[in-house]
C-alpha positions as CSV (number, residue, x, y, z in Angstrom):
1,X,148.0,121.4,169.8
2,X,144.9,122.5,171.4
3,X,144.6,126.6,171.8
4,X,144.5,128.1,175.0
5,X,141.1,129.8,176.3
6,X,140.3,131.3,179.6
7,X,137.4,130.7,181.3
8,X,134.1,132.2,181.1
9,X,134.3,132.8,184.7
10,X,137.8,134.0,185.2
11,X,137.2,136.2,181.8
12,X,134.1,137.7,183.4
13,X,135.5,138.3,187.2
14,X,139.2,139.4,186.2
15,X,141.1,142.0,184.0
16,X,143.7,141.4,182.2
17,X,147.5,143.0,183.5
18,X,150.8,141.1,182.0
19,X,151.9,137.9,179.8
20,X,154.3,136.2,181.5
21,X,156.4,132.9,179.8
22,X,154.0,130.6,181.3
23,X,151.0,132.2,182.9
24,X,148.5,134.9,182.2
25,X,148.4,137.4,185.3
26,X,145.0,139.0,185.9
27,X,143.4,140.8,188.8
28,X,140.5,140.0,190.9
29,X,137.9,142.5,190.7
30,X,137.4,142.6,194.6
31,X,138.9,145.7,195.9
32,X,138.9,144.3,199.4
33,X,141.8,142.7,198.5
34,X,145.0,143.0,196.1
35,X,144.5,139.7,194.3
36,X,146.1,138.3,191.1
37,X,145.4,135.0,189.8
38,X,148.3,133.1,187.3
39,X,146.3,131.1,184.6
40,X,149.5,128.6,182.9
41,X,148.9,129.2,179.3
42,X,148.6,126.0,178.7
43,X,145.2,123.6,177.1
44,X,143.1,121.3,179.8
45,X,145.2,121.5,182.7
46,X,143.2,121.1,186.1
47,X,146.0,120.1,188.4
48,X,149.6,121.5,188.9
49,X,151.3,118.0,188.7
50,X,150.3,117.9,185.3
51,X,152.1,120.7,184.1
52,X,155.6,119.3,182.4
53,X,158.5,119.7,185.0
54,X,160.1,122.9,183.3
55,X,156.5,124.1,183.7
56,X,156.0,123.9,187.2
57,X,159.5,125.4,187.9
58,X,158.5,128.4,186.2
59,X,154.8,128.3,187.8
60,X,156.8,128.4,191.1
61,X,159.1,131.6,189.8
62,X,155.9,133.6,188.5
63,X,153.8,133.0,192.0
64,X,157.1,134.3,193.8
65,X,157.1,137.2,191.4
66,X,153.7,138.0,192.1
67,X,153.7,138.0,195.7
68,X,156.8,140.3,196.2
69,X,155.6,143.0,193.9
70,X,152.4,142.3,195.9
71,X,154.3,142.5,199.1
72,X,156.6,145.7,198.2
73,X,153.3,147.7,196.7
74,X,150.9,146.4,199.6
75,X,153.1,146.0,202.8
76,X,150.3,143.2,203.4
77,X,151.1,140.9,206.4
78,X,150.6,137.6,204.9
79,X,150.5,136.6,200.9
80,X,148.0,133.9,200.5
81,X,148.7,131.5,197.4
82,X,145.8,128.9,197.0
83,X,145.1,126.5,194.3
84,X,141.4,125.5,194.4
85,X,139.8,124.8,191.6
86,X,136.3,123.7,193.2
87,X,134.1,125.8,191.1
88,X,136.5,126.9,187.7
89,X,138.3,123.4,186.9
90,X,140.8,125.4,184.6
91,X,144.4,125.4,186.7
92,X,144.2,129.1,188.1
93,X,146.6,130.2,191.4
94,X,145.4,133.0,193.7
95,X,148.1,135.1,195.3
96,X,146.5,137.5,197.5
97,X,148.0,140.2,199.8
98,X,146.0,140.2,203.5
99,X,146.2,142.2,206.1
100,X,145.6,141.9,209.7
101,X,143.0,144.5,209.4
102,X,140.8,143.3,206.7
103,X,137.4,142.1,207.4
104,X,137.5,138.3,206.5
105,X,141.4,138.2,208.8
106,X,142.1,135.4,209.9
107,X,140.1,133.3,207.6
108,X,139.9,132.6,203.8
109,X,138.4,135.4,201.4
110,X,136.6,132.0,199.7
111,X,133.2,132.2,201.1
112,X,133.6,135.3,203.7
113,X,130.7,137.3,201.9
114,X,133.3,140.0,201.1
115,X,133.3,141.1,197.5
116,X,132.8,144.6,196.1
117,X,133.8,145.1,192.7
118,X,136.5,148.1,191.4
119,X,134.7,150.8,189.5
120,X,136.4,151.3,186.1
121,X,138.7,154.2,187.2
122,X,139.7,152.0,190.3
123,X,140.5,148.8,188.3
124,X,142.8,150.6,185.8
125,X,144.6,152.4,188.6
126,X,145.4,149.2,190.6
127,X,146.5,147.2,186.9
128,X,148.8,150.3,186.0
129,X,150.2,150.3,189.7
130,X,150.8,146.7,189.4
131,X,152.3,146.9,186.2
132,X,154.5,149.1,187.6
133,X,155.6,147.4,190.1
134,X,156.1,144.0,188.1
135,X,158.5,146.1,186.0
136,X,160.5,147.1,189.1
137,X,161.4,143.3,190.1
């Protein structure tokens, strides 16, 4: 069995918060938006479908676990969840609290030219809040 690695590009614009059964959950470092990505744990996968049944079942648990503690610590009108994959080929899913008053509303954060990153004290306030509020569901 292959060993699981994370991408040089999701290593170098995310930071690490919890180990779930399947996924790795980091955050984004754009404080525009609260914004976790789920990385499956899992060697080569590009696509969901290729995950074993069990596996997607679970994928689909952890992306509604992300989004409400998103929603209950953000009060955010809308949780985006987006599988893309154009430019990092490794099976990553975005879950992203938006709000009506953010600049990029009502289109995508891909591509909107909105991206400022979390200074250090910012980015471990935000993980600790989160991993407080992942404890709470």
């Amino acid at each position: 069995m292959m060993m699981f690695h994370l991408h040089d590009r999701l290593q170098a614009d995310t930071a690490p918060i919890a180990e779930w059964p399947l996924c790795r959950v980091l955050l984004m470092d754009n404080r525009v938006w609260p914004w976790l990505i789920l990385v499956p744990a899992r060697h080569g996968l590009t696509e969901i479908h290729q995950l074993p049944r069990e596996d997607q079942h679970r994928l689909v648990d952890e992306i509604a676990l992300a989004s409400r503690t998103l929603e209950t610590l953000f009060a955010p009108d809308k949780i985006n969840v987006g599988a893309l994959g154009n430019l990092v080929p490794q099976l990553h899913i975005h879950v992203i609290a938006r709000s009506r008053t953010d600049p990029a509303w009502p289109g995508p954060v891909w591509g909107s030219g909105f991206a400022e990153r979390h200074s250090p004290e910012e980015r471990n306030t935000l993980i600790r809040k989160i991993e407080e509020g992942l404890r709470q569901k």
